[in-house]
N, C-alpha and C positions, 0 to 999 in steps of 0.2 A: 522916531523912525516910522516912515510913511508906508503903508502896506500897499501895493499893488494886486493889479491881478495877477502878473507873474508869483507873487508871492504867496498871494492865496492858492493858486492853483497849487504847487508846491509843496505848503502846507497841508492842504485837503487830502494829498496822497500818504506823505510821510505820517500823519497823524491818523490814519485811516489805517496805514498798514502795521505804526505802533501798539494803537488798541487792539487789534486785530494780534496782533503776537503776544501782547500781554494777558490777555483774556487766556489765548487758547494754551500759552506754558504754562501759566497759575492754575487751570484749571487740567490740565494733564497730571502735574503734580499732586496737585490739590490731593485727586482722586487715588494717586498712587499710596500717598498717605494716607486717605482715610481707609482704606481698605485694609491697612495695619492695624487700625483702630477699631475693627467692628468686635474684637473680644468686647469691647464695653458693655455691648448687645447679650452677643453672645454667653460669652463667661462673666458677666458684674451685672446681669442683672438691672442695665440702665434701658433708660427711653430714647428713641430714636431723636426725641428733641437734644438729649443732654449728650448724645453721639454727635449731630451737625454742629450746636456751642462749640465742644471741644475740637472736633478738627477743624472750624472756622476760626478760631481764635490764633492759628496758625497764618491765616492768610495774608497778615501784614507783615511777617518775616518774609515770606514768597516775594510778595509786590515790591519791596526792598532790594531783593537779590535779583528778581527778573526783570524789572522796569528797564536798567541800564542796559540787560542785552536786548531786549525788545529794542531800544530805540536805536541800537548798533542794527541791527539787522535790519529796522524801517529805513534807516539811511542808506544802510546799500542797496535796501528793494529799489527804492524811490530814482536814488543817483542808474543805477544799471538801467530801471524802465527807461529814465529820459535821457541816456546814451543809446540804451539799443533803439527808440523811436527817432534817435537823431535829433532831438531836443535842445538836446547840448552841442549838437554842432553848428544847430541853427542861430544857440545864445552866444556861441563863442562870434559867430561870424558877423553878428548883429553889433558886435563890440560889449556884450556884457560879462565882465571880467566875474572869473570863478568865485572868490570872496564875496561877490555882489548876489550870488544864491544865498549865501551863509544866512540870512538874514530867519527864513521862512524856519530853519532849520535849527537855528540858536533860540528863535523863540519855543521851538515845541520842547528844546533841550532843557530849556529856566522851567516850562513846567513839570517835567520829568523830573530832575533835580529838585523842585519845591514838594515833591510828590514821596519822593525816597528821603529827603530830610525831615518830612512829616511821619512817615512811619519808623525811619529809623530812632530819633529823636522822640517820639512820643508816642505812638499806637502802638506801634511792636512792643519794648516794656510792658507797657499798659496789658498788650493781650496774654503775656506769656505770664505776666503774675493773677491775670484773672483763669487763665488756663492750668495755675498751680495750684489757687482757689477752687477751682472746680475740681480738681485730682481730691483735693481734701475732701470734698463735701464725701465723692462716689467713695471715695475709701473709708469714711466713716460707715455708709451706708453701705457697702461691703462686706464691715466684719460685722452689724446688726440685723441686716435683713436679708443677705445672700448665701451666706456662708451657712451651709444645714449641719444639721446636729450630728456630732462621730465624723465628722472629715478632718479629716486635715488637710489645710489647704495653703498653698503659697499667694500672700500677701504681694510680695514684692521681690527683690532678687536677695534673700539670704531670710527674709519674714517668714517664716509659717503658725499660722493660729487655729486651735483646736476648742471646741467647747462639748460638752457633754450631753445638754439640753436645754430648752426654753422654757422659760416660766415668765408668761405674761411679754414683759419689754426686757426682763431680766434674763443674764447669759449664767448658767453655771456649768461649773468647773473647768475653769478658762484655763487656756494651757497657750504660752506666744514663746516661740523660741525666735532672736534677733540677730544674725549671724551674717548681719550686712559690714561692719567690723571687725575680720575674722580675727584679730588680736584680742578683741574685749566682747565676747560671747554674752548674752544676758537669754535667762529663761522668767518669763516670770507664770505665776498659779496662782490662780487666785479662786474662792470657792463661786463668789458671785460677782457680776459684772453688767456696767447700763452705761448704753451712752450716751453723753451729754454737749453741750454746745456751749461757749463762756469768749468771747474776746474775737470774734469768728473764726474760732478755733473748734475742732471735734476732740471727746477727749472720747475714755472709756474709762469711767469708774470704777474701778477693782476696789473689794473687801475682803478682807482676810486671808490674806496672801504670802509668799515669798517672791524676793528679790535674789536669781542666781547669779553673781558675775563673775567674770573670769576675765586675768590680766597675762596672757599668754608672753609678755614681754619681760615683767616680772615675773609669773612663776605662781602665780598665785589665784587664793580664789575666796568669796563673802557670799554668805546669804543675807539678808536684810530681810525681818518681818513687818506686816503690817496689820493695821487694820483698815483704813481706807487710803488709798492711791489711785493718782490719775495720772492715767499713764495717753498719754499726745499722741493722739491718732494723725496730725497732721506733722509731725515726726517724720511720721513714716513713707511719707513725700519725697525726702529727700533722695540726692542719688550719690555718685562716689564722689564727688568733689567735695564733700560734708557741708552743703549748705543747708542742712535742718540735721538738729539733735535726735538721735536717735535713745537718748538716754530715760526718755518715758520722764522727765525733770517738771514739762508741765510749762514750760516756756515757750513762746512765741515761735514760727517758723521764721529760719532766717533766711533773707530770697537772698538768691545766685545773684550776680552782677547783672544778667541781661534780664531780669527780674523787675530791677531797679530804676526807678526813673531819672531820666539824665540830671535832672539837677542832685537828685542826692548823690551820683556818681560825684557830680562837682563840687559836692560839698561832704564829701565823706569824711566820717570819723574816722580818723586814726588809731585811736586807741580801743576799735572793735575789736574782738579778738579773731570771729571771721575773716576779717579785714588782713589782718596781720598774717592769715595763713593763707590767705589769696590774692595778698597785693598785684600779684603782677595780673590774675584775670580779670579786675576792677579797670587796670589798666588798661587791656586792652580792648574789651569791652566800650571805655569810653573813647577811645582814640578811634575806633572801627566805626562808631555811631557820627562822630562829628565829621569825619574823613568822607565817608558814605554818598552826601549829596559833590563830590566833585568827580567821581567816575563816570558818571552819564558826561560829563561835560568832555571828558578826555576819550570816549569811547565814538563820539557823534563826531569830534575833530579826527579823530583817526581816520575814521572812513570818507569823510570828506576830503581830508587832504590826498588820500591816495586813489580816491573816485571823482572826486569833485570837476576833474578836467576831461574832454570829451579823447574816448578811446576810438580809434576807428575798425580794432581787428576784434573776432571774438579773444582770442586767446590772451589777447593784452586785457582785457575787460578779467578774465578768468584767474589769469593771473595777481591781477591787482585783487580782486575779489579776494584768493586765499593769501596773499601777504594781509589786508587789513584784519581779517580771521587769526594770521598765527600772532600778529601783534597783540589784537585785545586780549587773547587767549593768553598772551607772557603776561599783558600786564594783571589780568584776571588771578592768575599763577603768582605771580611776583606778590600782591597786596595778601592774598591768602598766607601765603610764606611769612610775611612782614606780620600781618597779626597772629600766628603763633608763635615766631621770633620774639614778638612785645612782652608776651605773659614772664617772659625769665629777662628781658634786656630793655632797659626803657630806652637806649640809643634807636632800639629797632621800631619803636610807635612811631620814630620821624616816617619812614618811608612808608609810610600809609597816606601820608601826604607828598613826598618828595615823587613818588609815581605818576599819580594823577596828573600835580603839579608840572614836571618833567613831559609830561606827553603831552597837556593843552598848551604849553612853550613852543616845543618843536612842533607841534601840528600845525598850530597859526604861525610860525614862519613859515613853515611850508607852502599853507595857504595862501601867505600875503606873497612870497617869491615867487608863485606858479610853479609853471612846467620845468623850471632848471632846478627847482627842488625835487618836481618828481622823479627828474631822469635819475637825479642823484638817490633818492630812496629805492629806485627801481634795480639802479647798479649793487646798492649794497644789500638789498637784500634776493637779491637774483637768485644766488648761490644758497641761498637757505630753501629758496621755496623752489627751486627747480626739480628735486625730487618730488613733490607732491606733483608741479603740475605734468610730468613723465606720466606718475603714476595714475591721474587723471585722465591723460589720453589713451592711456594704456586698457583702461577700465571702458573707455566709447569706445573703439575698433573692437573691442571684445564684444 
């Protein structure tokens, strides 16, 4: 495929006004999150460097989710500027057929797509288990070096830990109630306590202690004594879905599915026990990541096929504008629906593909047929979108 200067031109705008949308949502975002995040500062006692880490290690979930509407919305920019400049009515009259722009447009799309199946596929996992990692490190460093003598203070959502006083590196008279569980309650007391590092894991060394537990299912309840225990500060990680043991056992944290790097999704052990209590989020987890680079591809035909042809009135331009808007918006809706449908139904991971798949079919007929497809998508969805555009006029004379 030979590039013109029609195409570069083309390109130059849609790819201009992409970056340009991707930049400024990930970064409207971005900021909205970290500003949930400044307790780190705040209340933990971290450095402003290990505050940026942590809300950065999010940004390739962002670029994942917003790439594809950035480049929906660069296409309409791009199509609407070279309708309202009459661009397109100059290309249609010169004889250059609408599918004959796709070109400029399917290339910025493959790199969109190769953009979103690199962070979906690989960087995102990667950040969100180095972003688990870093949870452990502050949280170790949390209950050693944060947490002052006589408070009690909450850990985590149902955690509180209490110590007496400092001697040297050593915690005494450690006091942790774990009530993230609320069927199986544990306290543990221990006289002395120091934390330690082994497997890059955090632990906390308790000596001479009790183990309180409680089985509210059963009915029942144990003390266990000791004399040393390591009870897994990176345990304490975990959130309600039970992907890290909260049992103080001394075992490894177990990552969540989106945790996990796509290959070991595809080569999951079956007989995990994790596994077996969260089969269907492994599932869907991995169907959402492979599926992922095809909605740029059905989002960039959408708007093409319903802008792609030159409009002569504003109101037809406006219109077309909010039909390609509530489309992306169903199918945006429809995939979301389809990967929490997955987690309970493995029938339901097909239409995470069947969507995508389904819209870049009919859009490039659409494209390849012209204007007697568009009259025909203008006909049937007339009647959905003529309340909005009412409501649209209604909002200008006001």
């Amino acid at each position: 495929m030979r590039f013109g200067l029609l195409d570069r031109y083309i390109l130059k705008i849609a790819a201009g006004a992409a970056v340009i949308l991707l930049v400024g949502l990930t970064s409207v975002i971005w900021v909205t999150q970290a500003l949930r995040e400044v307790d780190l500062i705040t209340g933990k006692g971290q450095t402003v460097l290990i505050f940026f880490t942590a809300t950065l290690l999010s940004l390739p979930a962002l670029i994942a989710g917003i790439a594809p509407v950035a480049l929906f919305m660069a296409t309409l920019y791009t199509l609407n500027r070279l309708n309202s400049d009459s661009e397109l009515i100059v290309m249609n009259a010169a004889g250059v057929p609408p599918r004959r722009l796709t070109r400029p447009f399917i290339v910025l799309t493959l790199i969109t797509s190769i953009l979103v199946g690199w962070m979906s596929l690989g960087v995102m996992p990667a950040g969100f288990r180095a972003l688990r990692d870093l949870i452990t490190l502050i949280r170790a460093d949390f209950v050693a070096n944060v947490v002052k003598e006589g408070q009690f203070v909450s850990l985590d959502s149902g955690v509180t830990f209490h110590y007496r006083e400092r001697q040297g590196q050593a915690l005494l008279g450690i006091f942790m109630q774990d009530r993230r569980d609320p069927n199986q309650p544990a306290v543990y007391i221990a006289e002395r306590g120091q934390s330690a590092e082994a497997d890059g894991n955090s632990f906390l060394m308790l000596e001479k202690g009790t183990i309180q537990r409680e089985s509210r299912n059963q009915n029942s309840s144990s003390i266990i004594s000791f004399e040393r225990y390591a009870l897994n500060l990176s345990a304490l990680t975990g959130d309600s879905d039970g992907a890290a043991s909260g049992s103080g056992d001394g075992d490894k944290v177990i990552y969540k599915p989106r945790e996990r790097t796509t290959w070991a999704l595809l080569n999951q052990n079956p007989n995990e026990p994790y596994y077996k209590i969260q089969e269907g989020r492994f599932r869907a987890e991995l169907h959402n990541r492979l599926s992922a680079p095809l909605y740029p591809i059905a989002f960039m035909l959408v708007a093409f096929a319903i802008l792609g042809e030159a409009r002569t009135t504003r109101q037809g331009r406006a219109a077309a504008i909010q039909i390609a808007i509530f489309l992306v918006g169903a199918i945006r809706i429809g995939a979301y629906a389809a990967w929490t449908a997955s987690v309970r139904s493995p029938l339901a991971a097909a239409l995470l593909y069947i969507l995508p798949l389904g819209t870049i079919l009919v859009s490039a007929l659409a494209i390849g047929f012209g204007s007697r497809t568009r009259v025909l998508i203008d006909r049937l969805t007339e009647p959905l979108i003529a309340p909005f555009v009412a409501l649209t006029a209604r909002f200008r004379r006001a």
